[in-house]
C-alpha positions in Angstrom: -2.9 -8.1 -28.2 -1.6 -9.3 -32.0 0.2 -7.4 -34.5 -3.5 -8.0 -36.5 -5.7 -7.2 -33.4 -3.8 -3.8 -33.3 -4.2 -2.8 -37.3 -8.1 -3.8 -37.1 -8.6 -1.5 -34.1 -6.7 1.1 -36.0 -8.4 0.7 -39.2 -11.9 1.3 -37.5 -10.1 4.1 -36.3 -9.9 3.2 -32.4 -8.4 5.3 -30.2 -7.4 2.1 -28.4 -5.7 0.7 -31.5 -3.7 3.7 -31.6 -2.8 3.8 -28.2 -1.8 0.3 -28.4 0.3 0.6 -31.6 2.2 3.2 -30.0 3.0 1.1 -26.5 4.3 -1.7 -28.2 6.3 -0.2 -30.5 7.0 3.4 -29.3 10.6 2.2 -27.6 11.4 0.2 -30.5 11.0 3.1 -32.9 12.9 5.8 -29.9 16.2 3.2 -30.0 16.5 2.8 -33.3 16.1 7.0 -33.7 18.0 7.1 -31.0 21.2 5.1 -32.3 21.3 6.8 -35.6 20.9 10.1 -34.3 22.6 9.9 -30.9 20.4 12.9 -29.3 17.5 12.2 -27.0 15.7 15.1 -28.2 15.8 14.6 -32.0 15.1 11.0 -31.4 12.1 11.8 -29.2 10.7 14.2 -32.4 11.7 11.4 -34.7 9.5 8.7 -32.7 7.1 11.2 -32.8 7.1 11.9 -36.4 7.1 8.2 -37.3 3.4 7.5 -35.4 2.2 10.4 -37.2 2.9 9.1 -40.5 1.9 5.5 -39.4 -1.4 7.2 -38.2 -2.1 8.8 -41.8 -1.1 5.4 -43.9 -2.5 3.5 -41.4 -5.5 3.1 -44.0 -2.8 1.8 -46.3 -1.2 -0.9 -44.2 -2.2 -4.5 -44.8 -3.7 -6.1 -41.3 -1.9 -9.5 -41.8 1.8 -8.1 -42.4 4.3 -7.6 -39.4 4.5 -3.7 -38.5 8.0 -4.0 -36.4 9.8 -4.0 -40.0 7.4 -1.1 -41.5 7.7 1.0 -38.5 11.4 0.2 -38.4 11.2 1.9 -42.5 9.5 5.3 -41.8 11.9 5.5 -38.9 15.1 4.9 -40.8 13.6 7.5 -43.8 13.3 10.0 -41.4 16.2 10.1 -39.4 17.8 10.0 -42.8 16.0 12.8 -44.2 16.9 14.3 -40.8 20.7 13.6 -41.0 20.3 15.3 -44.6 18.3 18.4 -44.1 20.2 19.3 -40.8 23.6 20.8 -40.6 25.6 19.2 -37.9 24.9 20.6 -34.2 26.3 20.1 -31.2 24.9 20.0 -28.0 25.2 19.6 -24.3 24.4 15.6 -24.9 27.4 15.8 -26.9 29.4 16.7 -24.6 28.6 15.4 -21.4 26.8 12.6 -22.4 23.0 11.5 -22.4 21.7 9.4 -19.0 18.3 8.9 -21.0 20.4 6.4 -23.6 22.3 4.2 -20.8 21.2 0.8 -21.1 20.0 -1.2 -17.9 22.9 -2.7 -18.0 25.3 0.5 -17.4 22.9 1.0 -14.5 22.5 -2.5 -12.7 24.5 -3.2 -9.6 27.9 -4.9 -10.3 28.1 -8.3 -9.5 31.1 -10.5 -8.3 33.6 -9.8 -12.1 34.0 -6.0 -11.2 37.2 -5.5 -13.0 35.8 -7.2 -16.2 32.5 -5.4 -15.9 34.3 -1.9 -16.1 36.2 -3.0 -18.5 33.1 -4.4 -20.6 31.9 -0.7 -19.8 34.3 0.8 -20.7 34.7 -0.6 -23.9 31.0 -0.3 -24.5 31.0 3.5 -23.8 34.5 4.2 -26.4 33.0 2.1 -29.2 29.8 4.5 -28.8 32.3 7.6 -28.6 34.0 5.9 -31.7 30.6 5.4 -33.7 29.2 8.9 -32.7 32.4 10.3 -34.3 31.7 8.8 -37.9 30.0 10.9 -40.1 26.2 10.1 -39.8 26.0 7.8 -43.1 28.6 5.7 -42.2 27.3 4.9 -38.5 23.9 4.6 -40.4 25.9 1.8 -42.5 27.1 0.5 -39.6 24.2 0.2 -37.5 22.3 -1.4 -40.0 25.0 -3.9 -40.8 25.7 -5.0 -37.4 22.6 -4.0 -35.1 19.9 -4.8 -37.2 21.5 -7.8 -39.3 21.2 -6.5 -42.6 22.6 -7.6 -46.1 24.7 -5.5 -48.0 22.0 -5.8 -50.6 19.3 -4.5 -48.2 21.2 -1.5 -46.9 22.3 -0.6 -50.5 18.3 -0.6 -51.0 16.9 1.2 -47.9 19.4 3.7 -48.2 18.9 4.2 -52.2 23.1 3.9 -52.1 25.2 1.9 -54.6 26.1 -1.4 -53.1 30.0 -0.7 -53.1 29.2 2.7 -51.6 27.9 0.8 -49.1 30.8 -1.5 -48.9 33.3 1.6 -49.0 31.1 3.1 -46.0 31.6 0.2 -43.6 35.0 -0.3 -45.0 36.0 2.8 -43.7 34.1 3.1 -40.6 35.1 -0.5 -39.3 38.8 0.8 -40.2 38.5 4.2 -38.0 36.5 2.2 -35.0 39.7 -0.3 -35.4 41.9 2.3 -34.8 40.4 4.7 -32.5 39.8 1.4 -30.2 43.4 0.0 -30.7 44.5 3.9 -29.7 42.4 3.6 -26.3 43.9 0.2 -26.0 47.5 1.4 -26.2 47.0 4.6 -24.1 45.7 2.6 -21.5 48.6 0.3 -21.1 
């Protein structure tokens, strides 16, 4: 089913539009929570919170535009207005990790490179450890920048940040994410 299909349902308020809108997209919108916020539980409430404000402006939305990128939008405002109203927690998924956010990948059999696939995991899994220790606008920054292919421009304008803020902020977490990986590196030879 389209993209259009989908927003008619929903705008003759169709159960099955709904429950379409939110299997396409529901995983989408649970990543992206999840990556900013990196806890299972607060990106679950997040993905729910962003179909329930999709659901009341649904009304609102225009039937021929995309709704990845406007989906993408109320998720990003509200695990920003998340980061903002929360103090900083921590939790058991801090500590011992989260199985819920592996990829496939971290899960598939190995095949014949097992030496360069641990090492490929093992990179993977101290660049998340070095992004989760950043402080939650700078990952943000960062994830925007280099997982969702973003401008400078356009992150300065979703986030409602100064453009060299926005430099500053990558600036400074590409510098610690440098150096906390060069650490590893060292300590590991």
């Amino acid at each position: 089913m389209t993209d259009l299909e989908i927003i008619q349902l929903c705008h003759k308020k169709r159960p099955e539009g709904f429950a379409r809108l939110l299997l396409a997209y529901q995983e989408l919108v649970y990543r992206q929570a999840y990556s900013f916020l990196r806890h299972r539980e607060d990106a679950l409430d997040i993905t729910q919170d962003v179909f329930l404000r999709a659901f009341q402006a649904i009304d609102r939305f225009e039937a021929g535009r995309p709704i990845k990128p406007w989906l993408k939008r109320i998720t990003l405002n509200l695990c920003l207005n998340f980061i903002r109203d929360r103090p900083a927690l921590s939790s058991l998924d801090d500590t011992f990790g989260d199985e819920m956010g592996k990829t496939m990948a971290d899960t598939l059999a190995a095949t014949s490179d097992v030496p360069g696939e641990v090492e490929g995991l093992w990179m993977r899994e101290a660049l998340d450890e070095a992004l989760q220790e950043l402080p939650p606008l700078h990952r943000i920054v960062v994830l925007l920048r280099h997982q969702e292919d973003l401008t400078y421009e356009e992150i300065a304008q979703r986030l409602d940040l100064p453009l060299g803020t926005v430099k500053t902020y990558l600036f400074r977490a590409r510098k610690y994410i440098r150096s906390r990986l060069a650490g590893l590196l060292m300590a590991e030879e």
